[in-house]
Structures are given as structure tokens and as C-alpha cells.
C-alpha positions in Angstrom: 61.8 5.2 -17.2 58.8 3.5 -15.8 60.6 2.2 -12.9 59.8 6.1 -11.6 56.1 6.3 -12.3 55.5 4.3 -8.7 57.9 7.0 -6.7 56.1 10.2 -9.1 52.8 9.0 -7.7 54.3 8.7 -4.3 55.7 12.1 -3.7 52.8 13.5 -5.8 50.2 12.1 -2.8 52.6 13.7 -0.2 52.6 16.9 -1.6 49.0 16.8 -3.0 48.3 20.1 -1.7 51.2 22.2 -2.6 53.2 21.0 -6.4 51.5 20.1 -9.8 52.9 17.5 -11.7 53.2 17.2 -15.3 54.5 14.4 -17.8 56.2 15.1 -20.9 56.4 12.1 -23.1 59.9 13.2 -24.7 59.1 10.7 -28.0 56.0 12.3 -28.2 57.1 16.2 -27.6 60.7 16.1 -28.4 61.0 19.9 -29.2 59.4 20.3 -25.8 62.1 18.1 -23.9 65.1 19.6 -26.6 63.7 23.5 -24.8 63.9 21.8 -21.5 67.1 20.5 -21.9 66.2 16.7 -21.3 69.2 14.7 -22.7 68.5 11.8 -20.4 65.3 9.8 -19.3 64.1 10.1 -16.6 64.6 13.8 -16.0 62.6 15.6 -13.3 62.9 19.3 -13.0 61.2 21.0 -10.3 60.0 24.7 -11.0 58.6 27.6 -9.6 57.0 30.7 -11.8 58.9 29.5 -14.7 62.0 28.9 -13.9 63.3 25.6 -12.7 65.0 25.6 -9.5 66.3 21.8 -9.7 66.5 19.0 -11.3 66.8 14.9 -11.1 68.5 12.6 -13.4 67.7 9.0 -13.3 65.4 6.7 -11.1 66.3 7.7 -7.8 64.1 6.6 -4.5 61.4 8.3 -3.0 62.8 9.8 0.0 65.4 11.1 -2.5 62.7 13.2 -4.8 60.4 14.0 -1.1 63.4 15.5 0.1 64.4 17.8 -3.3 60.4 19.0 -3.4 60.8 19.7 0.2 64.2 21.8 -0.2 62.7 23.7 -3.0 59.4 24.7 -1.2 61.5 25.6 1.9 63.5 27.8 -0.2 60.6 29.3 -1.8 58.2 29.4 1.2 60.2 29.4 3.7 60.6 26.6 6.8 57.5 24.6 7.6 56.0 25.3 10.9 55.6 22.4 13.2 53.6 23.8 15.7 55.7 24.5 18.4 56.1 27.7 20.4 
């Protein structure tokens, strides 16, 4: 779905510094998309050493895919710090 390119790019400037991005074309690479179990477009799954830890189906709004990035670095990394003590 192309309406989710803009909202990618977003989050992708937000969290420069800590995700990687990558686009699989699923008519390109279908047998890649069948393994990841894409049935529907868009599909974002978010992973960490292999294994993905969630996924999104459908155009949803950026705050929506900032705030599933966020959840799965804070379950991976632990809470951000803000800086108080």
C-alpha cells in the first residue's frame, strides 16, 4: 500500500538511530512474503534477532507504528531514561 510509504519514512527518521528498515516487494519476492507469512498488504513485522516480536496489518497512522517500535524496544531494552533523578 503506498499510502504507508509517507508514515515508514516518518517513524524511520524518529528512530534513525536504533531500527533498520527493510522493504520486501511481495510481487517481486513472493516466496519471501509466503515464509513471512504476509497474506495481506501492507504488513509490517517488527523483529529483533530473528524473530519477530509484532506485527501491523494495514495503513495505520504514524503515531500508531511510533508507538508499536517504541513498545518493542522497551520490551527489548528496557524503559528509556528521561533524565531525571
Amino acid at each position: 500500500c503506498r499510502l504507508s510509504v509517507p508514515v515508514v519514512k516518518e517513524v524511520m527518521k524518529q528512530f534513525s538511530n536504533e531500527i533498520d528498515v527493510v522493504e520486501v516487494c511481495t510481487d517481486d519476492l513472493p516466496d519471501v512474503a509466503a515464509d513471512a507469512g504476509v497474506v495481506s498488504i501492507p504488513t509490517i513485522q517488527l523483529y529483533y534477532q530473528g524473530h519477530m516480536l509484532d506485527a501491523i496489518i494495514g495503513c495505520v497512522a504514524k503515531n500508531v507504528l511510533a508507538s508499536a517500535v517504541s513498545k518493542v524496544l522497551e520490551d527489548i531494552f528496557g524503559p528509556e531514561e528521561d533524565g531525571e533523578s
